[in-house]
PDBQT receptor file of N, H, CA, C and O in Angstrom, charges set to zero:
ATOM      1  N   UNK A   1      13.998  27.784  68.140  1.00  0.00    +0.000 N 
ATOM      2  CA  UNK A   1      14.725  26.580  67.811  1.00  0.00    +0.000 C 
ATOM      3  C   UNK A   1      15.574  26.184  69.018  1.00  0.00    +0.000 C 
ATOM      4  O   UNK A   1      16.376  27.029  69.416  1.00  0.00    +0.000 OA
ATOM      5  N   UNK A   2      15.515  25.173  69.564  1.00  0.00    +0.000 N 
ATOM      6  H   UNK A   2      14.863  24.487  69.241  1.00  0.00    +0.000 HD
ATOM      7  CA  UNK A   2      16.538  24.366  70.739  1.00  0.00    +0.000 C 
ATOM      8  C   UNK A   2      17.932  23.924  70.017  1.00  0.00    +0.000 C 
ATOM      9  O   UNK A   2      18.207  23.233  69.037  1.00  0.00    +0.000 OA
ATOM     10  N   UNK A   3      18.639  24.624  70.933  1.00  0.00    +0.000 N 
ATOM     11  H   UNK A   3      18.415  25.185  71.730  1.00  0.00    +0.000 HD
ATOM     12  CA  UNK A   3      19.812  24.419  70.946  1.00  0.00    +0.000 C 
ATOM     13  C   UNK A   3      20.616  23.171  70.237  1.00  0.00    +0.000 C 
ATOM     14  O   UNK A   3      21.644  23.245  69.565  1.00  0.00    +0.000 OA
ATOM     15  N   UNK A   4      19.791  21.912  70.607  1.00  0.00    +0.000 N 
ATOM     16  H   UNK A   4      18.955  21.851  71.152  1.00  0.00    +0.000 HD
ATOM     17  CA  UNK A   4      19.896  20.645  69.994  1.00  0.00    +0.000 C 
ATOM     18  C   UNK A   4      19.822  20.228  68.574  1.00  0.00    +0.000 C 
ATOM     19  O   UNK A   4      20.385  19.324  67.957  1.00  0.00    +0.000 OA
ATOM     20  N   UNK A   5      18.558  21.578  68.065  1.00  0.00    +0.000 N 
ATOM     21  H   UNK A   5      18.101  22.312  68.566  1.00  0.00    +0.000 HD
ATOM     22  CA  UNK A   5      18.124  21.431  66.654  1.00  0.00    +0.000 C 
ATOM     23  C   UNK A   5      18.828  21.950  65.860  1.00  0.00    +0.000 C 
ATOM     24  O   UNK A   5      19.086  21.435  64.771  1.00  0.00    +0.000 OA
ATOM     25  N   UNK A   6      19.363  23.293  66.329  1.00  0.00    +0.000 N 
ATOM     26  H   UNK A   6      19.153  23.711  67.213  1.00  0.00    +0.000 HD
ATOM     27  CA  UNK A   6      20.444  24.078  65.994  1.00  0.00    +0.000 C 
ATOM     28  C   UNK A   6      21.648  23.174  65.822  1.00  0.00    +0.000 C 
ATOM     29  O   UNK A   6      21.769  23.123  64.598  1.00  0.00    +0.000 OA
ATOM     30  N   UNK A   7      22.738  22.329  66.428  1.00  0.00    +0.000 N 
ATOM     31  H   UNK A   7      22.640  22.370  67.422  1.00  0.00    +0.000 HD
ATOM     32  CA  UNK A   7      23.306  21.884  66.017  1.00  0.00    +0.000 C 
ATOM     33  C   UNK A   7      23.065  20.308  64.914  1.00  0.00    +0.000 C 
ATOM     34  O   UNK A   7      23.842  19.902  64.051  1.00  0.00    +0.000 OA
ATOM     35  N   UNK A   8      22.384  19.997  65.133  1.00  0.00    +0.000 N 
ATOM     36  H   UNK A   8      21.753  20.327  65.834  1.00  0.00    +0.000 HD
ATOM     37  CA  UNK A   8      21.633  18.369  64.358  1.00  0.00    +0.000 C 
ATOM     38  C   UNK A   8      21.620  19.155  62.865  1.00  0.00    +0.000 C 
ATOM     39  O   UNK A   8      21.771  18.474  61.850  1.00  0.00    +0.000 OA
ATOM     40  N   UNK A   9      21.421  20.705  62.765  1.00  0.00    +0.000 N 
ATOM     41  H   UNK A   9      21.299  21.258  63.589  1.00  0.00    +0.000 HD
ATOM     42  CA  UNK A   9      20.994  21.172  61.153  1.00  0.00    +0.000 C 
ATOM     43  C   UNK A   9      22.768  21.513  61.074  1.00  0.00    +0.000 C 
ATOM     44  O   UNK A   9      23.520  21.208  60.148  1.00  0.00    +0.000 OA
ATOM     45  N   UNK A  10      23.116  22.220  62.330  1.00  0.00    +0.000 N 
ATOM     46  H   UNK A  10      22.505  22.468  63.082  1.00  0.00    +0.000 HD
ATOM     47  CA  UNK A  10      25.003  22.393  61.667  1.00  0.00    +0.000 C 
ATOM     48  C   UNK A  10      25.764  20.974  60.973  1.00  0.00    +0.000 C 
ATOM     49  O   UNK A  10      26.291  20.902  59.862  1.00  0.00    +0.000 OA
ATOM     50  N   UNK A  11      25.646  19.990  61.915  1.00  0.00    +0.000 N 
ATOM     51  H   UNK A  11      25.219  20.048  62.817  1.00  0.00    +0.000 HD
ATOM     52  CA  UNK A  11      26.119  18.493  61.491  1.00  0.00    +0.000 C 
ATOM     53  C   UNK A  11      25.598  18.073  60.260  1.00  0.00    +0.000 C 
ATOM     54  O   UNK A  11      26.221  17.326  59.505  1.00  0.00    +0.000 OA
ATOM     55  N   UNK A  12      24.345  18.576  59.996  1.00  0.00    +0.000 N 
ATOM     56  H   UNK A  12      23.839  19.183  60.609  1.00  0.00    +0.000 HD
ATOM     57  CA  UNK A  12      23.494  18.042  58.815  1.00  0.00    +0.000 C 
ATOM     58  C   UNK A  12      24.976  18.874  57.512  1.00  0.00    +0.000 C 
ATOM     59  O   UNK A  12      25.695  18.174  56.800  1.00  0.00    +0.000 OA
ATOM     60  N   UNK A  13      25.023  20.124  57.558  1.00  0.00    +0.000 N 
ATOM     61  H   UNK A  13      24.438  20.693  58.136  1.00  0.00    +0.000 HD
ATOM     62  CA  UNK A  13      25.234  20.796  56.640  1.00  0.00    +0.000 C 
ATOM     63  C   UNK A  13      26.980  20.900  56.334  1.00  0.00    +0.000 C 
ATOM     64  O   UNK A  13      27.637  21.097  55.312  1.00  0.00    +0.000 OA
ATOM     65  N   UNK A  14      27.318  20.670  57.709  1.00  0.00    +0.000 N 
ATOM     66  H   UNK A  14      26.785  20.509  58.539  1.00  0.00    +0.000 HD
ATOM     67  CA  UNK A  14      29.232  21.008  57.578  1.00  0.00    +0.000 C 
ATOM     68  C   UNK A  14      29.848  19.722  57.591  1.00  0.00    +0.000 C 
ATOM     69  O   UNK A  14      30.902  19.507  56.993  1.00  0.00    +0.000 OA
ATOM     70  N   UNK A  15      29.041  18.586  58.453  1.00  0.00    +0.000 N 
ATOM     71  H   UNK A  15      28.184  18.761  58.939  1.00  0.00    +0.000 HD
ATOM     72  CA  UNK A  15      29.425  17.397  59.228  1.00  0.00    +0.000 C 
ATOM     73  C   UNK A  15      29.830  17.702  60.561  1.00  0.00    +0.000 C 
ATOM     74  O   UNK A  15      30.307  18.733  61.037  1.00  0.00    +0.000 OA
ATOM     75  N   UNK A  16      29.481  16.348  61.186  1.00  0.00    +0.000 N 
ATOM     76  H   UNK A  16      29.094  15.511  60.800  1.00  0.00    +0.000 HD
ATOM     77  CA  UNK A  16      29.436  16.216  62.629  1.00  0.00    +0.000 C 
ATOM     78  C   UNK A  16      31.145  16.898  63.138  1.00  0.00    +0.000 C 
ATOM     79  O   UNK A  16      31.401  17.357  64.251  1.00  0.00    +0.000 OA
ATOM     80  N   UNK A  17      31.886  16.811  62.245  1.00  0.00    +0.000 N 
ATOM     81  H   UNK A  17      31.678  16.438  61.340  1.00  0.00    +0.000 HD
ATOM     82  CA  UNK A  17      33.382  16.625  63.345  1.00  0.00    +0.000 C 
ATOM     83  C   UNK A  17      33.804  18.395  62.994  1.00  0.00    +0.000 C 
ATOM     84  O   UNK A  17      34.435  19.144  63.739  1.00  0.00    +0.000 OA
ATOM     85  N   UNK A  18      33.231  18.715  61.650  1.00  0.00    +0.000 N 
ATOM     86  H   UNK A  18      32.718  18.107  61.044  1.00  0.00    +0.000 HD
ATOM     87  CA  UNK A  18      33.933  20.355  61.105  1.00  0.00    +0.000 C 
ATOM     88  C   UNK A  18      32.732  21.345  61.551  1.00  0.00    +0.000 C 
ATOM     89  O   UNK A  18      33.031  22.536  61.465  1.00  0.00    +0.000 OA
ATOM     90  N   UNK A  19      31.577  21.092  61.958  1.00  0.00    +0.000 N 
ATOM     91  H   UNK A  19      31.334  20.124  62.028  1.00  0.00    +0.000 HD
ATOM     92  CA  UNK A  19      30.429  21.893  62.458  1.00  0.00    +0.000 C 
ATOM     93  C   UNK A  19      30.641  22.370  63.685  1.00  0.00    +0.000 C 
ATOM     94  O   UNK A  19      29.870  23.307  63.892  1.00  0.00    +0.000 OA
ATOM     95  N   UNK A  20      31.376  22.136  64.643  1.00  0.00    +0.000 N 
ATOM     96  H   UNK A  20      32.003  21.375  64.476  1.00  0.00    +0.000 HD
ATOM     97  CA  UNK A  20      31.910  22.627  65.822  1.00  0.00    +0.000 C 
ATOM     98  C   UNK A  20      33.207  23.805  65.577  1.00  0.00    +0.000 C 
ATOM     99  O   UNK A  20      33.178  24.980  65.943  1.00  0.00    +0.000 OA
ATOM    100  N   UNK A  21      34.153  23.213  64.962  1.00  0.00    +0.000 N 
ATOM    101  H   UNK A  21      34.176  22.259  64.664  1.00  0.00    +0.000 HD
ATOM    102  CA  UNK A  21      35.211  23.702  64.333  1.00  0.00    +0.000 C 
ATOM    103  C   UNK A  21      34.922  25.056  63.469  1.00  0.00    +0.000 C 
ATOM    104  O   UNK A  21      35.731  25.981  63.546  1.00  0.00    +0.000 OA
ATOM    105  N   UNK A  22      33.594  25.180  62.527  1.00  0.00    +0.000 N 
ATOM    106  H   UNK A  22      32.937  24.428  62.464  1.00  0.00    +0.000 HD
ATOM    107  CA  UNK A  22      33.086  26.151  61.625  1.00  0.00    +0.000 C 
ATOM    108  C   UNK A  22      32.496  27.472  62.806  1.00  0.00    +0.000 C 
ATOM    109  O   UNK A  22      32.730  28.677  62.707  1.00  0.00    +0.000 OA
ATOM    110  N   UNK A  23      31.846  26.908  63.678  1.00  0.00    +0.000 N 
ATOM    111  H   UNK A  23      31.656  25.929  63.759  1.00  0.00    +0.000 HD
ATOM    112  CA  UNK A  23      30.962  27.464  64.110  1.00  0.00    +0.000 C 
ATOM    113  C   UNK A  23      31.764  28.174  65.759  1.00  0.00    +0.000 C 
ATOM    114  O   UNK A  23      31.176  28.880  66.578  1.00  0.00    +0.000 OA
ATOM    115  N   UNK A  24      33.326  27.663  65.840  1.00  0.00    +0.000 N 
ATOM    116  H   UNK A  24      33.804  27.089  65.175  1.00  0.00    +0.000 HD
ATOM    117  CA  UNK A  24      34.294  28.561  66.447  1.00  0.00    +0.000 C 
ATOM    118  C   UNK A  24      35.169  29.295  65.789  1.00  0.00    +0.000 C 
ATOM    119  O   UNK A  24      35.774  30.132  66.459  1.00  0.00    +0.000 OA
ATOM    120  N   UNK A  25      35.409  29.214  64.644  1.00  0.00    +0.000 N 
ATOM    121  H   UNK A  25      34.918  28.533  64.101  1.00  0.00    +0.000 HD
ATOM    122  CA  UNK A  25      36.345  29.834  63.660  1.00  0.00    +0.000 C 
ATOM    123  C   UNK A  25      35.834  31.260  63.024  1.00  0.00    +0.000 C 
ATOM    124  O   UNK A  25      36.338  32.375  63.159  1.00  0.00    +0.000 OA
ATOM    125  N   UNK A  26      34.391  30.765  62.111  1.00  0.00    +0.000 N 
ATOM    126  H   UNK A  26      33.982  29.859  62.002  1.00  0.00    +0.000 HD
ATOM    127  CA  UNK A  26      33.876  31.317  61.191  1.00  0.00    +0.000 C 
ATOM    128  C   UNK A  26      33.349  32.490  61.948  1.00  0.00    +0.000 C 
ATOM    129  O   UNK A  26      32.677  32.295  62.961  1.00  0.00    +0.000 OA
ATOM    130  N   UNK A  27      33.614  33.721  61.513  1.00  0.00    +0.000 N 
ATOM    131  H   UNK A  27      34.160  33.879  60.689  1.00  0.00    +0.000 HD
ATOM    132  CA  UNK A  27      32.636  35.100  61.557  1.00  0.00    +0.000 C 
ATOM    133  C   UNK A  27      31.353  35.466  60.935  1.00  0.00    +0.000 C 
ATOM    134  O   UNK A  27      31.232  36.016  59.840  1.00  0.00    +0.000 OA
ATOM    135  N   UNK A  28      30.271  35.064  61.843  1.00  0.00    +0.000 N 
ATOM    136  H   UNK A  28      30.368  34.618  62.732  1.00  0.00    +0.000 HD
ATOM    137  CA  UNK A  28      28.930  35.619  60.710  1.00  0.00    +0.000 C 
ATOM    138  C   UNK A  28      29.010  36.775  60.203  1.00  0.00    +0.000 C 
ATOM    139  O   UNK A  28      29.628  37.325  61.114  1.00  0.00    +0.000 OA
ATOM    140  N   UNK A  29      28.861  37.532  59.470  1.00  0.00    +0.000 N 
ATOM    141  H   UNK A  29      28.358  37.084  58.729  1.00  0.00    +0.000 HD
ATOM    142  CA  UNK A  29      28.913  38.924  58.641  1.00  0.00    +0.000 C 
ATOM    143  C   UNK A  29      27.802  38.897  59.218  1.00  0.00    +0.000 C 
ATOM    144  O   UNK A  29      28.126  39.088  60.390  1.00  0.00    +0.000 OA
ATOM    145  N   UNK A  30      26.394  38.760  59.188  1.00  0.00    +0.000 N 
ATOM    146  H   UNK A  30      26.131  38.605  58.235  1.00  0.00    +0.000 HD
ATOM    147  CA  UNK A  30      25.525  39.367  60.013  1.00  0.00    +0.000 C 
ATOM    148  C   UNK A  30      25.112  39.661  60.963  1.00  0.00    +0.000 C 
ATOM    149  O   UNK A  30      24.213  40.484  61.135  1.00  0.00    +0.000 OA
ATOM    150  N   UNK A  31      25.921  38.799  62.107  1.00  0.00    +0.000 N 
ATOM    151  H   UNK A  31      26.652  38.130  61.968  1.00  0.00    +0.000 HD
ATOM    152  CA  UNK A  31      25.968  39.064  63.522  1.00  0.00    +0.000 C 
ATOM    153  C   UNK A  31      27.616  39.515  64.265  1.00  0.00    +0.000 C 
ATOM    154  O   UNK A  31      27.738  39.700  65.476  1.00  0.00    +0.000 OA
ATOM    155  N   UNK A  32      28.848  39.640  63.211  1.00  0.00    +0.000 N 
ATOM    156  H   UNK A  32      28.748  39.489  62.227  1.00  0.00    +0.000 HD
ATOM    157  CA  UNK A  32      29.788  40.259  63.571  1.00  0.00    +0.000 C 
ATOM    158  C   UNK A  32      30.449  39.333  64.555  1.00  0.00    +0.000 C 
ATOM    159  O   UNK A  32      31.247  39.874  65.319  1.00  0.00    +0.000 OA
ATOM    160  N   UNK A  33      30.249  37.935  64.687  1.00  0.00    +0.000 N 
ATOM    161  H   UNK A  33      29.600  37.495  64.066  1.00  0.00    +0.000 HD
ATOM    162  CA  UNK A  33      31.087  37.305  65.781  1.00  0.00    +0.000 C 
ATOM    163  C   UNK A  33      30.385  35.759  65.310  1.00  0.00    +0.000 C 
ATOM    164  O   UNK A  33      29.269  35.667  64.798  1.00  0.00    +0.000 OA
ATOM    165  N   UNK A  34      31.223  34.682  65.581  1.00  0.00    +0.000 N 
ATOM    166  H   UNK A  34      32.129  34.756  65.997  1.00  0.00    +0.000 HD
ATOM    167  CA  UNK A  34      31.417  33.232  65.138  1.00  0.00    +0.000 C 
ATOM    168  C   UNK A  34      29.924  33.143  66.361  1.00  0.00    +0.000 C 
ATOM    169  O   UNK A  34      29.630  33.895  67.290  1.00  0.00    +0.000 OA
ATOM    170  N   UNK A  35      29.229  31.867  65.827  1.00  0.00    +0.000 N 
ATOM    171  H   UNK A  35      29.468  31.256  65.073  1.00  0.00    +0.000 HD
ATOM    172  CA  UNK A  35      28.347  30.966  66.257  1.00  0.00    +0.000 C 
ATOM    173  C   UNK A  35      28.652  31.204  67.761  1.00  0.00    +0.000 C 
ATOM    174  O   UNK A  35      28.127  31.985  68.554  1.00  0.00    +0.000 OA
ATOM    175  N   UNK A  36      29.788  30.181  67.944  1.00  0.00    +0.000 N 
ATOM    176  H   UNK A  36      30.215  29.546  67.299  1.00  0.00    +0.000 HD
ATOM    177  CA  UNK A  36      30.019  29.997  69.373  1.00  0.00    +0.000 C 
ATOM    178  C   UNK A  36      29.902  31.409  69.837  1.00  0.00    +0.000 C 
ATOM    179  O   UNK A  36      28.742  31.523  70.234  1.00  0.00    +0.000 OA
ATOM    180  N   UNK A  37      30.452  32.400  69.965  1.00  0.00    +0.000 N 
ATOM    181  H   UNK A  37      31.394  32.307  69.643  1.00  0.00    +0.000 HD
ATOM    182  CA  UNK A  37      30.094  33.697  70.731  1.00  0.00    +0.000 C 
ATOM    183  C   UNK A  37      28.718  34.308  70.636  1.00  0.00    +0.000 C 
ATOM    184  O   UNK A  37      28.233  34.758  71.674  1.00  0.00    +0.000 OA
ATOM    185  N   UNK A  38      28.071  34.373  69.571  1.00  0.00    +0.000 N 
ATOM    186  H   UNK A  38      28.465  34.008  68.728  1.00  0.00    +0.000 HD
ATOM    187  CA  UNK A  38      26.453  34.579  69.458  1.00  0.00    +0.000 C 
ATOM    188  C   UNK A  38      25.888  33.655  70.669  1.00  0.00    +0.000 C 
ATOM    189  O   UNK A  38      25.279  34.231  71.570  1.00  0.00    +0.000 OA
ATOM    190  N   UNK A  39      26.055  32.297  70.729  1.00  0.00    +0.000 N 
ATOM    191  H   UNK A  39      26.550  31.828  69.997  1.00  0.00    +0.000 HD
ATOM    192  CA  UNK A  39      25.740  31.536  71.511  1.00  0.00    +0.000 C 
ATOM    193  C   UNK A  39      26.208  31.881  73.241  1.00  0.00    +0.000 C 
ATOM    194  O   UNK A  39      25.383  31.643  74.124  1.00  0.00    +0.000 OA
ATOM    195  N   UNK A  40      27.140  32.266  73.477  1.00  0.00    +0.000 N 
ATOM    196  H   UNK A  40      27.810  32.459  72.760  1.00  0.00    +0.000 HD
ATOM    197  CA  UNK A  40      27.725  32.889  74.164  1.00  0.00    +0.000 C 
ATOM    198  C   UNK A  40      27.215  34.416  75.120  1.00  0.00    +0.000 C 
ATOM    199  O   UNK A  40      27.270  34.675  76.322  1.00  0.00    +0.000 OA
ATOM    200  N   UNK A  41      26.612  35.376  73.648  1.00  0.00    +0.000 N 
ATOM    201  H   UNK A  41      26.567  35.165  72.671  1.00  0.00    +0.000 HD
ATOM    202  CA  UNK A  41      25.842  36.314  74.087  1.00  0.00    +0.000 C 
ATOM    203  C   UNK A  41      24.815  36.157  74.000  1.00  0.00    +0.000 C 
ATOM    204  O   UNK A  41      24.222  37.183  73.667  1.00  0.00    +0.000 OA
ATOM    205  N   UNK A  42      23.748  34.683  74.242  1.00  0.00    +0.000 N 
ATOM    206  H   UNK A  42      24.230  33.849  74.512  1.00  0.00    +0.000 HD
ATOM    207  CA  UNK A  42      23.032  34.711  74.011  1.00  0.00    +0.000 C 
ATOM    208  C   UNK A  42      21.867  35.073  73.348  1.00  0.00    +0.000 C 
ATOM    209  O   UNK A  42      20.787  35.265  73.906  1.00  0.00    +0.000 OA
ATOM    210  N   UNK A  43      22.144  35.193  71.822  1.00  0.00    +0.000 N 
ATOM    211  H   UNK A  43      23.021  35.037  71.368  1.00  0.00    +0.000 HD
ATOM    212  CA  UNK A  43      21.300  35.571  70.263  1.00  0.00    +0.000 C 
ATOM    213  C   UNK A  43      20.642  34.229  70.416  1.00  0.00    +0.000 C 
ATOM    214  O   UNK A  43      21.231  33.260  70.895  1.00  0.00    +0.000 OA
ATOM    215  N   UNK A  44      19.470  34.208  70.018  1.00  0.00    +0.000 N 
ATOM    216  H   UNK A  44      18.992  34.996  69.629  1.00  0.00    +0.000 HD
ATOM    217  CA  UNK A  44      18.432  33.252  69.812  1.00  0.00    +0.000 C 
ATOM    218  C   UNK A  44      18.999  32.265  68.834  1.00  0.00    +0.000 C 
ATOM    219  O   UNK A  44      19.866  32.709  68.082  1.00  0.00    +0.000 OA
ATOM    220  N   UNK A  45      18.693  31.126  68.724  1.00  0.00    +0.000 N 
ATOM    221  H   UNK A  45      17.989  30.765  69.335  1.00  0.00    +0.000 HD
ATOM    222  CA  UNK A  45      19.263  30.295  67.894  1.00  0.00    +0.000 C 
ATOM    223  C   UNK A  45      18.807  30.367  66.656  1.00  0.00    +0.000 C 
ATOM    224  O   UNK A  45      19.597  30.211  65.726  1.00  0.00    +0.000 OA
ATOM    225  N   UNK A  46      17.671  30.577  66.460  1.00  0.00    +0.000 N 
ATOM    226  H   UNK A  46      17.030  30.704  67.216  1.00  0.00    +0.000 HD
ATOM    227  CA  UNK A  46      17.081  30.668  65.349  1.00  0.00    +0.000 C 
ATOM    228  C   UNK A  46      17.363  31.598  64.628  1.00  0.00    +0.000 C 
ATOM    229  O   UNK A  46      17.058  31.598  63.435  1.00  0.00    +0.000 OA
ATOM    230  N   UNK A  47      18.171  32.835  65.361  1.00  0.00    +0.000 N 
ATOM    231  H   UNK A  47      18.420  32.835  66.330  1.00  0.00    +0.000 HD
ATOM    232  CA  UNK A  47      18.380  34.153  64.593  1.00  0.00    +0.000 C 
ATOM    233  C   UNK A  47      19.917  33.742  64.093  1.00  0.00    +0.000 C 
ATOM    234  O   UNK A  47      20.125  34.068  62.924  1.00  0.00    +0.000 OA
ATOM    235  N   UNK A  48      21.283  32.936  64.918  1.00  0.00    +0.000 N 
ATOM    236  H   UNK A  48      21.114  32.671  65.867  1.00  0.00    +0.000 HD
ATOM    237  CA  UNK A  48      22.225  32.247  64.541  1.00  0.00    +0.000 C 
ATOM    238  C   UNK A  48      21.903  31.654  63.300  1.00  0.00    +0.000 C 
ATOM    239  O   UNK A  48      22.410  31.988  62.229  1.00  0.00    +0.000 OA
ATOM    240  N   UNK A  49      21.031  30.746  63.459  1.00  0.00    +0.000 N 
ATOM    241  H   UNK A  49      20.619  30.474  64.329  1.00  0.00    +0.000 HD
ATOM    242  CA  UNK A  49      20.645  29.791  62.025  1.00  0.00    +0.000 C 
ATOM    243  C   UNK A  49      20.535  30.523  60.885  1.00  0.00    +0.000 C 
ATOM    244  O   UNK A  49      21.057  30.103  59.852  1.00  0.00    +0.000 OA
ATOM    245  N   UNK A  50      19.945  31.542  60.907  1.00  0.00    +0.000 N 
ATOM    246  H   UNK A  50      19.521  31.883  61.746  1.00  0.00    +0.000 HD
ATOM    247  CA  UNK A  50      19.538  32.199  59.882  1.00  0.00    +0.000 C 
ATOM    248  C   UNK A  50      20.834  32.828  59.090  1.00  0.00    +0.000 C 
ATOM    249  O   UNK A  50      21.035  32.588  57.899  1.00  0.00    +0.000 OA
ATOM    250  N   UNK A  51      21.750  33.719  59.946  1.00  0.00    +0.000 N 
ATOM    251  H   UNK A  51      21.587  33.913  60.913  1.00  0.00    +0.000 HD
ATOM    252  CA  UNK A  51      23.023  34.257  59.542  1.00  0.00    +0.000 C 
ATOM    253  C   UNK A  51      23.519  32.885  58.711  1.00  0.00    +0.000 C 
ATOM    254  O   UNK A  51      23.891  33.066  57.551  1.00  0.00    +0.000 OA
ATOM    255  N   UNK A  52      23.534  31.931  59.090  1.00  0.00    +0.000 N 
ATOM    256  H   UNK A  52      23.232  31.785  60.032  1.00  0.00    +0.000 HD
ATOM    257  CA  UNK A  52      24.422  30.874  59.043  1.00  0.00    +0.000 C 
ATOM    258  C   UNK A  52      23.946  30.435  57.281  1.00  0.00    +0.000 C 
ATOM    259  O   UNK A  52      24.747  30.085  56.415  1.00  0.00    +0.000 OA
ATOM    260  N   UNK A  53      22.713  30.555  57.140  1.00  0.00    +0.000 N 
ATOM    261  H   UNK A  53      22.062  30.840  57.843  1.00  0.00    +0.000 HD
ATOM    262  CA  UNK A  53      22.299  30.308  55.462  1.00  0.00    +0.000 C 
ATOM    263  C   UNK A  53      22.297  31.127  55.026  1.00  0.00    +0.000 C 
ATOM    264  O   UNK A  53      22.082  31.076  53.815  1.00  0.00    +0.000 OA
ATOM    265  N   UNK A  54      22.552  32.613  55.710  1.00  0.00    +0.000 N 
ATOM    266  H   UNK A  54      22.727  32.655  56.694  1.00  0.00    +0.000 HD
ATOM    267  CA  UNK A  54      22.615  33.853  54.950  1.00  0.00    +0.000 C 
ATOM    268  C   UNK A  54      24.145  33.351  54.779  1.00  0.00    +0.000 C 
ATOM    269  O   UNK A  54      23.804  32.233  54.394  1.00  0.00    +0.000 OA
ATOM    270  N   UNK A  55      25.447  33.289  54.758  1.00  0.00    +0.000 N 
ATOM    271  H   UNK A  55      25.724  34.198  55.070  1.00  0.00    +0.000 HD
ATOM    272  CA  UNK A  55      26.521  33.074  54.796  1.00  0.00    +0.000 C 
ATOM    273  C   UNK A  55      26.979  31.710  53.425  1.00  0.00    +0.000 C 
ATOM    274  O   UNK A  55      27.719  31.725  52.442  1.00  0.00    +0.000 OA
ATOM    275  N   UNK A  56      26.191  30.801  53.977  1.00  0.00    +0.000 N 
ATOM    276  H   UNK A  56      25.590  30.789  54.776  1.00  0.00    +0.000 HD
ATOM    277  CA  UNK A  56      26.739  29.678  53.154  1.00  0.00    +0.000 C 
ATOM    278  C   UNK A  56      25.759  29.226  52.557  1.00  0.00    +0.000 C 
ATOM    279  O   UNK A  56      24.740  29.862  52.825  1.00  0.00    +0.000 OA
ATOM    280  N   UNK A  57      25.505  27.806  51.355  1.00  0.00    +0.000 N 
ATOM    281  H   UNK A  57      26.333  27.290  51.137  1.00  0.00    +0.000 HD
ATOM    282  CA  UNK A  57      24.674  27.126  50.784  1.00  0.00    +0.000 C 
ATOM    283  C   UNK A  57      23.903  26.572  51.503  1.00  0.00    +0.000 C 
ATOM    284  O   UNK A  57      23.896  25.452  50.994  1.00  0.00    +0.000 OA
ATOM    285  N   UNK A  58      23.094  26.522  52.503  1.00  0.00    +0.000 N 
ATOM    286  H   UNK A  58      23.100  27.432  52.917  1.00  0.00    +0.000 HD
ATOM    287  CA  UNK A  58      22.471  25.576  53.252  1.00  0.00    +0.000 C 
ATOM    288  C   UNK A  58      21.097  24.406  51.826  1.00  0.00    +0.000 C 
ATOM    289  O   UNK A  58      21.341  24.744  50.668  1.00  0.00    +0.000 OA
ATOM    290  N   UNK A  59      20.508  23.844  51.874  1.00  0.00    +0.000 N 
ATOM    291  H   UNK A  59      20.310  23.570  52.815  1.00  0.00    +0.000 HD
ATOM    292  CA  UNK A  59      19.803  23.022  51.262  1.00  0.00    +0.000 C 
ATOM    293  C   UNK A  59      18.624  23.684  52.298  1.00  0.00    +0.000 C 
ATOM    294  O   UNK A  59      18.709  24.170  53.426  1.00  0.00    +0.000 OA
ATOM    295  N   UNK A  60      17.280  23.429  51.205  1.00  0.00    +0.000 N 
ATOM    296  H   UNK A  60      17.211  23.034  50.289  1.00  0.00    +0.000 HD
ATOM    297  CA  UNK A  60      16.083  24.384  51.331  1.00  0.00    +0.000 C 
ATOM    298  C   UNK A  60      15.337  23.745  52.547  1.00  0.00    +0.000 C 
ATOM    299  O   UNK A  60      14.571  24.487  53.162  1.00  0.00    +0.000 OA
ATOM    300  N   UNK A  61      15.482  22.390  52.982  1.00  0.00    +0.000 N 
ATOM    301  H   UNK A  61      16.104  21.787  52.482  1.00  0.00    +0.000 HD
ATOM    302  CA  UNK A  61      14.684  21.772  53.532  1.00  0.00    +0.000 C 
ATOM    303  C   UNK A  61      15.028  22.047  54.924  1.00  0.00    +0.000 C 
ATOM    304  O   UNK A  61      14.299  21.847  55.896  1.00  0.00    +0.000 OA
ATOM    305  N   UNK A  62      16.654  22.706  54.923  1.00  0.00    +0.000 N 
ATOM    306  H   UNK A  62      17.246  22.869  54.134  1.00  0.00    +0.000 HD
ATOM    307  CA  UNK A  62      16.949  22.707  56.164  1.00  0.00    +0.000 C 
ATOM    308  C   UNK A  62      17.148  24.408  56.817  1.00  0.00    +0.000 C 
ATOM    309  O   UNK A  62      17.891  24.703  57.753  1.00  0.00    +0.000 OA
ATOM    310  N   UNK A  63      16.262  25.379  56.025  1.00  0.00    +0.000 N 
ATOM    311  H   UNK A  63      15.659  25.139  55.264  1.00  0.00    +0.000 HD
ATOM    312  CA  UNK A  63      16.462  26.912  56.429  1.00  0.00    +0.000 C 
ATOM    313  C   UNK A  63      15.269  27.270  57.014  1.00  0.00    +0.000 C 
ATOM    314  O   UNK A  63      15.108  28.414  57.439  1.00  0.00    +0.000 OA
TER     315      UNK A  63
């Protein structure tokens, strides 16, 4: 997943202005560190994404 797609599904799901904000704050429980630092240590995006609906409600169309 590109980086681009990865965020277009965060905006889809938190909104454009709190999906940045979520994704520096929030701690994945499955990867032990917020979005931005996964991103940071370079974890695949797609493996980010995944924590990220493991974590919250995402809608089916978008996991």
């Amino acid at each position: 997943m590109r980086l681009t797609d990865f965020w277009d599904r965060m905006a889809q799901v938190f909104g454009a202005a709190y999906a940045h904000s979520w994704a520096k704050d929030v701690v994945l429980e499955a990867l032990g560190c917020t979005v931005d630092e996964a991103i940071a240590k370079g974890v695949e995006t797609k493996e980010i994404w995944r924590a990220v609906c493991a974590q919250v409600d995402v809608p089916s169309q978008l996991t």
